[in-house]
C-alpha positions as CSV (number, residue, x, y, z in Angstrom):
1,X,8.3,-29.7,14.9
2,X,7.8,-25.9,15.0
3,X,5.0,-24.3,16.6
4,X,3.5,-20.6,16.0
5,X,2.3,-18.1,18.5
6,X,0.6,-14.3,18.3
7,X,3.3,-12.7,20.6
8,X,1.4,-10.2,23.2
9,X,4.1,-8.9,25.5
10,X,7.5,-6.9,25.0
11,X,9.3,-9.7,27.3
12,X,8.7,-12.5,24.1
13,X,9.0,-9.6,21.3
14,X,12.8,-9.3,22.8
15,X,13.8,-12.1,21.5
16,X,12.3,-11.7,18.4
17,X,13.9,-8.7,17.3
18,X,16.5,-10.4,15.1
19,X,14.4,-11.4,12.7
20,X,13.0,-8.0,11.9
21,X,14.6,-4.8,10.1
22,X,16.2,-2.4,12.8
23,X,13.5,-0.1,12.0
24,X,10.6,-2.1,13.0
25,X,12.2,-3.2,16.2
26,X,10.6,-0.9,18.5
27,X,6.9,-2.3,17.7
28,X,8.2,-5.5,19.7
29,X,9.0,-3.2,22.2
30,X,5.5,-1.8,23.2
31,X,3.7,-5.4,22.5
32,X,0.5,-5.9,24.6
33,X,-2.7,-7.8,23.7
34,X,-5.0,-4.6,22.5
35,X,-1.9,-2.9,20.7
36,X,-1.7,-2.6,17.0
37,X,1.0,-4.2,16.2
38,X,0.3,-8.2,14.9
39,X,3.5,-10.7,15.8
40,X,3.3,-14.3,14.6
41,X,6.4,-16.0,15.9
42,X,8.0,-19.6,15.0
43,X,9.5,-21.8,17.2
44,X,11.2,-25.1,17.6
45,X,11.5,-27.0,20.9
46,X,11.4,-23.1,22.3
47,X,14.4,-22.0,20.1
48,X,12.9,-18.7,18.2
49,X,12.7,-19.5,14.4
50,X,10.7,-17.1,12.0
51,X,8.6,-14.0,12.8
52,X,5.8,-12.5,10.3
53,X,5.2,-8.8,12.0
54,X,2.1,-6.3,10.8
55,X,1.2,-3.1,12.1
56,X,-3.2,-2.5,11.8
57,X,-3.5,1.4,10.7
58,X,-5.2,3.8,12.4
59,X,-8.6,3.2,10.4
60,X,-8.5,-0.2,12.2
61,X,-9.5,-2.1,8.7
62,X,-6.4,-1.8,6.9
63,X,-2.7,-3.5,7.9
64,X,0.6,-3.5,6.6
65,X,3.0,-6.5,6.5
66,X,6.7,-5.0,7.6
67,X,8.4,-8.2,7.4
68,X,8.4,-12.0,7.3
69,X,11.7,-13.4,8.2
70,X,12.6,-17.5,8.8
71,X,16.1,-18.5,10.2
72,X,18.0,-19.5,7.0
73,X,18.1,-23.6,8.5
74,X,14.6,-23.8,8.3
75,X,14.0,-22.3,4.9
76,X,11.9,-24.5,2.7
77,X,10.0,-26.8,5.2
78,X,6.8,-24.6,5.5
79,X,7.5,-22.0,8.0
80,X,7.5,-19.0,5.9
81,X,4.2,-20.4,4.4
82,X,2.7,-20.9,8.0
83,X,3.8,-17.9,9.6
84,X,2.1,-15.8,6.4
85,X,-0.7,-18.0,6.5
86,X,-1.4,-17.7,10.9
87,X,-0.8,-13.7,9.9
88,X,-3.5,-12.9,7.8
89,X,-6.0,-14.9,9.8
90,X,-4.8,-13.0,12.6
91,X,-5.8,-9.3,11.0
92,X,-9.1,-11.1,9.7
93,X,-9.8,-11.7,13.6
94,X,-9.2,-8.2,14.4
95,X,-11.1,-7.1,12.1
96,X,-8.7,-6.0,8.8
97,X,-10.3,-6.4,5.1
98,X,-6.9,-5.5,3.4
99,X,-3.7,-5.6,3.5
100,X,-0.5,-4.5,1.8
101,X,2.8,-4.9,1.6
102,X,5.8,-3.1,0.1
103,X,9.7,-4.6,-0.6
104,X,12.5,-3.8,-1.8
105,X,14.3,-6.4,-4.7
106,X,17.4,-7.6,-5.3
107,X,17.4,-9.8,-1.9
108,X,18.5,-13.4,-1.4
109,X,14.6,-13.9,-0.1
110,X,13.2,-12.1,-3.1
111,X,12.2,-15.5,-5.2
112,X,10.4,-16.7,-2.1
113,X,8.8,-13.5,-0.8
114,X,7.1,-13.5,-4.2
115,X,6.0,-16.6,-4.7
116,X,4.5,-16.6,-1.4
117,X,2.4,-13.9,-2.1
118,X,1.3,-15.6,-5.6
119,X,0.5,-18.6,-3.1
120,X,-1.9,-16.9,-0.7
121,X,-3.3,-14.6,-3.5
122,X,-2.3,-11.0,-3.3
123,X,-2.1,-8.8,-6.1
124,X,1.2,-9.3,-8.9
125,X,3.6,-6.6,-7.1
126,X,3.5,-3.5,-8.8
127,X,7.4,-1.4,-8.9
128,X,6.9,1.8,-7.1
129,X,10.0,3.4,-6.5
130,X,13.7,3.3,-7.5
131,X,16.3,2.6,-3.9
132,X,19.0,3.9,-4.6
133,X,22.2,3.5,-2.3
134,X,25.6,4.9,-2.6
135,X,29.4,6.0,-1.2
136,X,31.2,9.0,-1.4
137,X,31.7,7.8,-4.9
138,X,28.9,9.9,-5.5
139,X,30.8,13.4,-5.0
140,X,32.9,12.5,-8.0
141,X,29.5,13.0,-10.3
142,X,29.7,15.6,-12.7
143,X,26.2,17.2,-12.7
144,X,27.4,17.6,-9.1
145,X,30.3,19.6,-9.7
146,X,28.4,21.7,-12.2
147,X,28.8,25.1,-11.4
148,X,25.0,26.5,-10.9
149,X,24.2,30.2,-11.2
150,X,22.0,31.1,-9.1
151,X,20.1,34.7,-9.4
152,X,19.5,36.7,-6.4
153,X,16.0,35.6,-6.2
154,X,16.7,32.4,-5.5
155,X,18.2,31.4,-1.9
156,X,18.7,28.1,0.1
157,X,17.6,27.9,3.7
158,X,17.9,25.1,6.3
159,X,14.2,23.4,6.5
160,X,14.0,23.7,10.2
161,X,14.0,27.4,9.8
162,X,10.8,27.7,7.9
163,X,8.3,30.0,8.9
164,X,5.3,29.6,10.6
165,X,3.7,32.6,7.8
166,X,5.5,30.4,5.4
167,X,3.9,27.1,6.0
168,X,0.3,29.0,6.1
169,X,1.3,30.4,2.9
170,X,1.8,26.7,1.2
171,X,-1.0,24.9,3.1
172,X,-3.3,28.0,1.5
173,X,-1.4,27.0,-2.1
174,X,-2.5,24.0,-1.9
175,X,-6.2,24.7,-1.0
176,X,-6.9,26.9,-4.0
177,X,-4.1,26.0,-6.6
178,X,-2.6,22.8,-5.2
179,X,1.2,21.6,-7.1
180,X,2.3,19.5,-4.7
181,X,2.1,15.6,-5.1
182,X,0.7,14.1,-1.7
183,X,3.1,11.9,-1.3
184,X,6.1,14.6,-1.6
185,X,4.4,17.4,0.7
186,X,7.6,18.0,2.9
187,X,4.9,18.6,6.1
188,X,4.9,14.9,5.7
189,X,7.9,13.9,6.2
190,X,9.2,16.4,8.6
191,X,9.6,14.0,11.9
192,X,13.2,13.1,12.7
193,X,14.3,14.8,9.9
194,X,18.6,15.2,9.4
195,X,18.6,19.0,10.4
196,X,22.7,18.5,8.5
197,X,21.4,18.7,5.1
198,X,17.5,19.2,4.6
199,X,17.0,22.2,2.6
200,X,14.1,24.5,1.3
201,X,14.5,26.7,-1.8
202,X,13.0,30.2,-1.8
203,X,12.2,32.3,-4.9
204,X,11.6,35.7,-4.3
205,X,10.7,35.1,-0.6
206,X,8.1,32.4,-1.8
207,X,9.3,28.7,-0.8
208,X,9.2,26.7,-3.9
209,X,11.2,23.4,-3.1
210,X,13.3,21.1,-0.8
211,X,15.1,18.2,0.0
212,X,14.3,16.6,3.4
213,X,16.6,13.2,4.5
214,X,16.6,11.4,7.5
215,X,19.5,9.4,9.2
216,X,18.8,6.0,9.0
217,X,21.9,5.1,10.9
218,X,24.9,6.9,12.2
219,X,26.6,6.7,8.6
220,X,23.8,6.8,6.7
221,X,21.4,9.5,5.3
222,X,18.4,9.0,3.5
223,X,17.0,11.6,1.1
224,X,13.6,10.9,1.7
225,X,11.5,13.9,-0.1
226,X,12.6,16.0,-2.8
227,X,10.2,18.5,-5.0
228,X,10.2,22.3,-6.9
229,X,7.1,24.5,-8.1
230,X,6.4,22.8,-11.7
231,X,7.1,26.0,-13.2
232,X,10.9,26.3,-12.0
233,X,11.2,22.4,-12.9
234,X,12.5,23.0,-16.8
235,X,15.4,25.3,-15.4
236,X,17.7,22.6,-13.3
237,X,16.7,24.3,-10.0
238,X,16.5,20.8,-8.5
239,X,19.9,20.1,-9.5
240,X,20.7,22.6,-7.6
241,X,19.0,22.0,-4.6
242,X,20.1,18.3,-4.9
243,X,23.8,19.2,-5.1
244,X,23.6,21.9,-2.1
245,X,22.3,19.4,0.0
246,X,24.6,16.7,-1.2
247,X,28.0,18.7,-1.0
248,X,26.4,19.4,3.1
249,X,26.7,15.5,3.4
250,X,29.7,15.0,1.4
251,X,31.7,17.5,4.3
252,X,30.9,14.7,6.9
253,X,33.0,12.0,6.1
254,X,31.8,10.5,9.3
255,X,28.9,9.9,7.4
256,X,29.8,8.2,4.0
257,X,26.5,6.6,3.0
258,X,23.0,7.6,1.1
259,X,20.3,6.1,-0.2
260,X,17.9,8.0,-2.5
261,X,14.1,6.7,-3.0
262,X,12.6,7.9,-6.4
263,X,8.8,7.3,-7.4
264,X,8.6,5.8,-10.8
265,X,5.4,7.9,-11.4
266,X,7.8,10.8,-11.9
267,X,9.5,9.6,-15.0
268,X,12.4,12.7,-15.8
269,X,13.9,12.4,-12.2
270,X,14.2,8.2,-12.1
271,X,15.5,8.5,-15.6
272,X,18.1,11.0,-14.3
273,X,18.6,9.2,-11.5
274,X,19.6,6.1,-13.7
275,X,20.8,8.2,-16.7
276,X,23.5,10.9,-14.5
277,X,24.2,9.1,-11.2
278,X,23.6,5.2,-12.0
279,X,27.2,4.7,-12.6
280,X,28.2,6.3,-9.3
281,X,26.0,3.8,-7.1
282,X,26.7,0.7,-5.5
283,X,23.0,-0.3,-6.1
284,X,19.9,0.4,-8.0
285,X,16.9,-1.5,-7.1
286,X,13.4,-1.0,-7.1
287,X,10.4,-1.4,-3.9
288,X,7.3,-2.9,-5.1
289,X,4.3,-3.3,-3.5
290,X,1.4,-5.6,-3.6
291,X,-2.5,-6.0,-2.1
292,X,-5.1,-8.2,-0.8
293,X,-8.6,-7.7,-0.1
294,X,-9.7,-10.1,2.7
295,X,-13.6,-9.9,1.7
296,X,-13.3,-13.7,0.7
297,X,-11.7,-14.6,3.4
298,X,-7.9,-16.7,4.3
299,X,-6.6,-19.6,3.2
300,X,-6.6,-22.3,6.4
């Protein structure tokens, strides 16, 4: 018979990190009773089983759910159900009203993820962006091998070498004639960027776009952000951009892998992405996200 605990100390959350993505494995890490991170582990007979991990956000009434995970011999008997269950009364108790969660398709644990979420109530998950991963297949694209004339007034620059004057500059932009979405605002995503190949485009000493990626791992890159001035959009200058920063990546082969990650609120570039580089990629699936309001309440 399993049993579930709240895990408060790093010495436990060590021998949980199995059953959580590489990326989250550092919250069990720093655990500690007051902390914000939320681990619900499973075990049987003291043998670690399952672990449902959340992080509370700053604002102290929202959460997010980073992952629910059981040991595959133990699938179907309730755990996953339990652990889900024990987590959301756990936020309640620390005071949360909501909670999301975000995930990407086209897993084994798909099926289950979402019917679990239909069991305890949370909103019908909603697509939000297209995940995209590839090989050095990629390189053999032909919008990448396009050759792109470039005027004068338009030059490439590694991000990291942006101005102090210039970042005023687009902070002030966005104050009086804002263009850029939220969600792509580079300034954002700047932390631990992949200095190799995160670019920013300037026209006529103006910067008007980039491409910032991370490295997820040490053959993997991630192009995490990606955006131009909505008047230069028509003209391909994010091609351009896009295959400046890919033929960077494609030098290393030490480094043979990407993944893209394209909103589907921006319509041209997810159909390009399916449209001019589908057939190049060893995957196309899609994150979705979904919501619940705890104003009523858990299910016991």
């Amino acid at each position: 018979m399993y049993t579930l605990t709240c895990i408060d100390n790093p010495f436990t959350g060590l021998i949980y990190q199995r059953f959580t993505f590489p990326q989250f494995r550092p919250h069990l890490e720093v655990l500690k009773a007051e902390a914000s991170t939320v681990a619900i582990a499973a075990s049987d007979s003291h043998k670690p089983i399952g672990l449902a991990l959340a992080e509370i956000q700053p604002d102290g009434e929202s959460a997010e759910v980073l992952s629910i995970f059981v040991e595959p011999t133990y699938r179907c008997q309730g755990v996953g159900t339990a652990l889900f269950t024990r987590l959301e009364q756990e936020l309640v108790s620390r005071g949360c009203t909501s909670a999301n969660l975000v995930y990407i398709t086209g897993q084994p644990t798909t099926p289950a993820l979402e019917r679990l979420l239909q069991q305890h109530n949370w909103t019908p998950p909603e697509p939000r962006m297209l995940v995209c991963k590839c090989n050095r297949k990629m390189l053999e694209a032909l919008w990448l091998n396009k050759n792109y004339s470039f005027p004068p007034s338009f030059t490439f620059f590694p991000w990291q070498e942006i101005t102090p004057e210039e970042r005023l500059n687009l902070q002030k932009q966005q104050e009086t004639f804002p263009w850029i979405p939220d969600e792509l605002n580079p300034f954002q995503h700047e932390e631990n960027l992949e200095p190799l190949n995160s670019l920013g485009l300037r026209y006529e000493g103006e910067v008007v776009g980039w491409v910032i990626t991370h490295r997820l791992s040490p053959d993997t890159i991630r192009y995490t952000c990606s955006y131009i001035r909505p008047d230069l959009q028509k003209v391909g200058r994010i091609l351009s951009l896009y295959a400046e920063s890919i033929k960077l990546h494609g030098a290393k082969p030490e480094i043979p892998n990407a993944i893209w990650t394209v909103p589907f609120k921006f319509k041209s570039m997810a159909n390009f992405v399916k449209k001019r580089m589908g057939e190049y990629m060893d995957s196309v699936e899609e994150s979705r996200g979904s919501f619940k309001s705890f104003s009523h309440g858990v299910q016991s």
